[in-house]
LONU-358743 format. One record per residue (C-alpha): residue in one letter; x, y, z. Coordinates in steps of 0.001 Angstrom, whole numbers, padded with zeros to 6 digits, always signed. Example, Ala and Ser with C-alpha at 12.3 -4.5 7.8 and 13.67 -1.06 7.14 Angstrom:
// residues 2
A+012300-004500+007800S+013670-001060+007140
// end
This chain:
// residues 255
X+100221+099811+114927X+103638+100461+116346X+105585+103305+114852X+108755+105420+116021X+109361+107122+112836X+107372+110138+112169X+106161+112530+109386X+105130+115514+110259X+102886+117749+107539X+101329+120773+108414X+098973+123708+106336X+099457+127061+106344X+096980+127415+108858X+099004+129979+111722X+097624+126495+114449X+098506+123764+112331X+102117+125796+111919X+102366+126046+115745X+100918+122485+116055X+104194+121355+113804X+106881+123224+115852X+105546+121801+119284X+105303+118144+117713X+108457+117993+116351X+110048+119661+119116X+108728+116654+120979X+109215+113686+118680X+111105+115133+116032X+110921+114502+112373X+111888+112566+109739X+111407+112287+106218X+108442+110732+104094X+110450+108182+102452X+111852+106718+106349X+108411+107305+108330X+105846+104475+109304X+103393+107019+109550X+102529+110458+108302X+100473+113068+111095X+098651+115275+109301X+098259+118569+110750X+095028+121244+109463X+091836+120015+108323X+089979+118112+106365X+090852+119734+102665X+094568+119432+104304X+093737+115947+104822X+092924+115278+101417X+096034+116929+100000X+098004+114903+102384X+096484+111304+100942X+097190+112257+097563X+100541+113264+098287X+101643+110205+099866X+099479+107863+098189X+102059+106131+096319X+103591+105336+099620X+101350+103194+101297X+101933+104661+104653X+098935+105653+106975X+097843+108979+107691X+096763+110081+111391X+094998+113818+111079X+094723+115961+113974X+092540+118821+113824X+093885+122257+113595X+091194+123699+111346X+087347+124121+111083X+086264+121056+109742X+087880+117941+111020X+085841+114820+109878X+088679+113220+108703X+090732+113848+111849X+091254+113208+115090X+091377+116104+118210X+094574+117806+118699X+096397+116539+121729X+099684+116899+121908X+100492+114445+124865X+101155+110404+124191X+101044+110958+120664X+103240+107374+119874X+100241+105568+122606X+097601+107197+120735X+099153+105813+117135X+100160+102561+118233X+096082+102262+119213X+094670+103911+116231X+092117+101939+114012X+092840+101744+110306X+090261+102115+107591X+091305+101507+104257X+089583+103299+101128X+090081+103600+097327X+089682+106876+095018X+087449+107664+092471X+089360+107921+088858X+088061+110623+086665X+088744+110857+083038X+087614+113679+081534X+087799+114263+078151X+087487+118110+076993X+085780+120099+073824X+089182+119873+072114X+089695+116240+072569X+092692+116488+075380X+092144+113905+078046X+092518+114542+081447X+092539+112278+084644X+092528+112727+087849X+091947+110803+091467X+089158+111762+093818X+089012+110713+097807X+085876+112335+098503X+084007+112774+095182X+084196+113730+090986X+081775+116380+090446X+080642+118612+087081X+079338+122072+087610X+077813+124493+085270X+080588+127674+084152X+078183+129802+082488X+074801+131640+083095X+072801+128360+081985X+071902+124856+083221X+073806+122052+082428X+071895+119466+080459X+073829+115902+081030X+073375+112304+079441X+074205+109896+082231X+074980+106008+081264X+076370+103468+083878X+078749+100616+082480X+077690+101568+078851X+073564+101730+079255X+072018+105296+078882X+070216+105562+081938X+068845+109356+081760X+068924+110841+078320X+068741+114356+080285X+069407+115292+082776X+069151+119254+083397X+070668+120830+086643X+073790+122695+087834X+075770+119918+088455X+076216+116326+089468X+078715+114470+091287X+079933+110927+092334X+080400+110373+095750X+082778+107381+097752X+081133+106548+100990X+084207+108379+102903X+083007+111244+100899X+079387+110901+101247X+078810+113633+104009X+080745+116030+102203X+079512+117754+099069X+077125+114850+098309X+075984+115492+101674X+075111+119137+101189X+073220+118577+097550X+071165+116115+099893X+072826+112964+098472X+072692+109839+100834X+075243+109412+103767X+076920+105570+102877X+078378+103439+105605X+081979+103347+104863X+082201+099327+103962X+079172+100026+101323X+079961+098897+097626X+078171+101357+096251X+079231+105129+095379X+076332+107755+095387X+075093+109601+092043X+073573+112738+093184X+072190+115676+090932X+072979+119450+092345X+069550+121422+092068X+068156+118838+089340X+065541+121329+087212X+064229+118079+084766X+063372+115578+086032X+062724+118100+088836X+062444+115611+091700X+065144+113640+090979X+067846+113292+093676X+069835+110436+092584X+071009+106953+092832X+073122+104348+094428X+075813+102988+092048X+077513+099340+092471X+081186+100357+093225X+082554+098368+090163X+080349+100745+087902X+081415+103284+085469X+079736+105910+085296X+079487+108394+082406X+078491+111689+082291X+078187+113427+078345X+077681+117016+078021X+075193+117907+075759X+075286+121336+074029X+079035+122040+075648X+079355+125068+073590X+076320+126707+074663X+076271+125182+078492X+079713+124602+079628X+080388+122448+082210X+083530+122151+084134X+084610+119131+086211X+087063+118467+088896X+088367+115985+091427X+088310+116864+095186X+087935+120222+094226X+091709+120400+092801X+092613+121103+089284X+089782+121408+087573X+088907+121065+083842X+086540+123524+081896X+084910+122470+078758X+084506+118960+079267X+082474+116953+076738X+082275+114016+078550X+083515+112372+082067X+083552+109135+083009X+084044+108059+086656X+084784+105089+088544X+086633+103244+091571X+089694+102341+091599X+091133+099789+093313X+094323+099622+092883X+095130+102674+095078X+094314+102241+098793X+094900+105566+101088X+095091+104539+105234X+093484+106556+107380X+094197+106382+111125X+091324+107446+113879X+091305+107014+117713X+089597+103892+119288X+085694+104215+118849X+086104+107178+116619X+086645+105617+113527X+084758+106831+109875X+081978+103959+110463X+080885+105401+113864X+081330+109269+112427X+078946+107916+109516X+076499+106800+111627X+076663+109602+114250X+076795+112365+111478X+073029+110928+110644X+071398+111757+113983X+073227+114559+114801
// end
């Protein structure tokens, strides 16, 4: 891509702060609604807050790394930054939509990069009824949570409740229980992208279950959630030449 007109967004982080007075001491700054691109400085939850933020912009988002997790950026260099954008590869993904619906009836929704997931809130299991595109598939399922995962956000928290890694042009999202008690060896499925999945809560009252997108603003007491892509919302995410989210996705499997 070529670009001249920079964004610069930082964390709190006391090295993505310097990281923003250096940069824009050396290519200065302008504002979101006059950039061609946004750098994103912090890691990879600043990452995520940065794609929501601008996703009704449709401008791509380089990261550089300035915190302790960084798979959705690139290293922190401060040198030829307008070379290393103008060579950047592009990879293009769409959100999850959740649409949770509480034990009081109020709706919520919310969009998901990485993954929608629903976690016990009290001392006991969660016991779930899980249906894709309108067909009970498990009448229950009892566990401490479950999530849907996108294939950008496969080695996250789907990756740590030892969900499957997906190569990032897969049309499929991962369903993937979190320390699944009945059916005790159950660990999940692979879900066409176009699928909606739906998770309802049985005995909510008893076994509360809270859900939440990307880990922000979550929603206690949910009776049911239903989850699926959506397409109409496309975040751009800019890497370095040969270190793109396919070749992390492969790597991060024989690491």
């Amino acid at each position: 891509m070529t670009t001249s007109r920079i964004a610069f967004m930082a964390s709190g982080a006391p090295a993505a702060t310097e990281a923003l007075r250096v940069l824009t001491a050396r290519y200065g700054q302008v504002a979101l609604e006059s950039a061609d691109v946004v750098v994103a400085l912090g890691g990879d939850g600043f990452m995520l807050q940065t794609l929501h933020e601008t996703q009704r912009m449709a401008l791509p988002v380089y990261g550089m790394n300035c915190g302790t997790i960084g798979f959705l950026m690139n290293a922190y260099q401060p040198g030829d930054l307008p070379a290393r954008l103008a060579a950047a590869e592009e990879a293009v993904i769409n959100p999850l939509r959740m649409r949770a619906v509480d034990v009081d009836g109020a709706v919520h929704e919310a969009l998901a990069i990485n993954e929608v997931s629903l976690l016990r809130a009290g001392p006991q299991a969660a016991k779930l009824r899980v249906s894709v595109d309108g067909r009970v598939r498990m009448d229950e399922l009892v566990c401490d949570g479950a999530l849907v995962a996108t294939p950008a956000g496969s080695t996250a928290y789907n990756y740590s409740a030892h969900g499957p890694i997906l190569p990032i042009g897969a049309d499929v999202l991962a369903l993937t229980a979190m320390a699944a008690f009945r059916p005790r060896r159950w660990r999940g499925a692979l879900i066409p992208k176009g699928a909606v999945v739906r998770f309802e809560v049985l005995e909510a009252e008893k076994r509360p279950v809270m859900a939440d997108a990307d880990s922000r603003g979550s929603v206690r007491g949910v009776a049911s959630v239903e989850v699926q892509s959506e397409p109409g919302v496309r975040h751009r995410i800019l890497f370095d030449p040969g270190h793109g989210l396919e070749e992390r996705l492969i790597n991060e499997q024989f690491v």
